[in-house]
C-alpha positions, 0 to 999 in steps of 0.5 A: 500500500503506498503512503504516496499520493491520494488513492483512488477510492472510487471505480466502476466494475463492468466485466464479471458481476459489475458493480461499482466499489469504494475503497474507504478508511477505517480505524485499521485492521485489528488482527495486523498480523497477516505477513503479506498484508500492508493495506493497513496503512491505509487506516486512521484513528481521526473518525472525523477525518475518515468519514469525510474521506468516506463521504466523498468516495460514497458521494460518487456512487450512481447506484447504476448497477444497483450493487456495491463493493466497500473495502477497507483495508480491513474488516467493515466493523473497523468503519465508524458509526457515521460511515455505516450510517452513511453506506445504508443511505446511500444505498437507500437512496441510490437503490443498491440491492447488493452489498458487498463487504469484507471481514476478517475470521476473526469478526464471524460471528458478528456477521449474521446480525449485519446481514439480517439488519441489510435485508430489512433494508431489502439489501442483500449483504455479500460477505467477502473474506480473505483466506488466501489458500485453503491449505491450513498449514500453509496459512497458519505457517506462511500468512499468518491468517489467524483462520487456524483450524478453519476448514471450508466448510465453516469458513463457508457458514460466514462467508459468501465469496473468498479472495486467495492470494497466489504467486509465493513460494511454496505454491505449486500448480497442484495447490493453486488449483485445488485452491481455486477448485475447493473456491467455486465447490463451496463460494459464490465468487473467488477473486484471485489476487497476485503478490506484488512487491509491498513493505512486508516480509513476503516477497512475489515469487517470479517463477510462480506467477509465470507458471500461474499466468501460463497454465491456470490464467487461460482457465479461469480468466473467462469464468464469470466467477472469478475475479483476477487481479494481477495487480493489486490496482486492477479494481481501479482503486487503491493507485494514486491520483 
């Protein structure tokens, strides 16, 4: 995540589930354990501060798909209370019917309580969580996701849709499929992000992102499933203006 900059914090989707999606800013990521993770950064304990910034990125939504992804660098319940409040009228007023939110293992039982509150609004709340391989011991061992002992099945209870996270050391063409596969047997959607360079520990592995783009790449990439981002940016945000 770079400190560089302002970053875009609204794009249009138009290919694959369109949709339009904000980058907001939270208080930050709580768990901030995730060895490959520095979108944290991107994150404020000025509550004031964050809903205007919040403000101006929900102020650009049409509601022209009548969907909506919100990020955060985080989980949604590290937004203030303004902005929550905020995102519920938008879609109000903008006639959103799905709403896409991400959340951390660690937030799971908090989530059934937001999705019941949505569909009373008539909205639809999409839980998109990051498990970045299904593959225990490599997520315990390698990320540090914090999901030890999480198998897909109840990782599925709370999420509708996962993001996996290839291109590291260690992954084969094997795993990544049986990712992939184990994705599509059990979520609504995958979205499929490469490692690129950032400030953490973790380093892209050139081999692994040739041997994905050559032989898995071409499979997946007119699934309209699956979302692949080779870069970070390819939502349209999260760059600099």
């Amino acid at each position: 995540m770079s400190e560089q900059g302002t970053p875009i914090r609204y794009s249009v989707i138009t290919e694959k589930n369109p949709r339009e999606i904000v980058m907001l800013r939270g208080s930050g990521c709580r768990f901030k354990r995730c060895r490959f993770c520095d979108y944290h950064l991107d994150s404020s304990k000025d509550e004031a501060e964050n809903y205007r910034i919040n403000r101006e990125a929900l102020a650009q939504v049409t509601g022209q798909f009548g969907s909506l992804e919100v990020i955060n660098s985080g989980s949604f319940l590290e937004l203030d209370k303004k902005t929550m409040e905020e995102i519920t009228r938008v879609c109000q007023e903008k006639k959103i019917h799905s709403l896409r939110f991400e959340v951390h293992w660690m937030y799971r039982n908090h989530v059934a309580q937001w999705k019941e509150h949505f569909k009373e609004l008539g909205i639809t709340l999409k839980i998109k969580m990051g498990v970045e391989t299904f593959d225990d011991t490599f997520r315990r061992e390698i990320f540090d996701k914090g999901m030890e002992g999480a198998s897909p099945e109840e990782i599925a209870k709370t999420a509708d849709e996962v993001c996996l996270l290839f291109g590291i050391k260690g992954q084969t063409k094997e795993s990544m499929l049986s990712d992939i596969k184990t994705g599509l047997s059990l979520f609504e959607r995958i979205c499929i992000n490469i490692m690129v360079e950032n400030t953490t520990e973790i380093h892209p592995d050139q081999e692994v992102i040739e041997l994905f783009t050559r032989e898995i790449y071409p499979l997946y990439i007119q699934n309209d499933r699956v979302d692949i981002l080779l870069e970070n940016t390819d939502f349209g945000v999260g760059g600099t203006l």
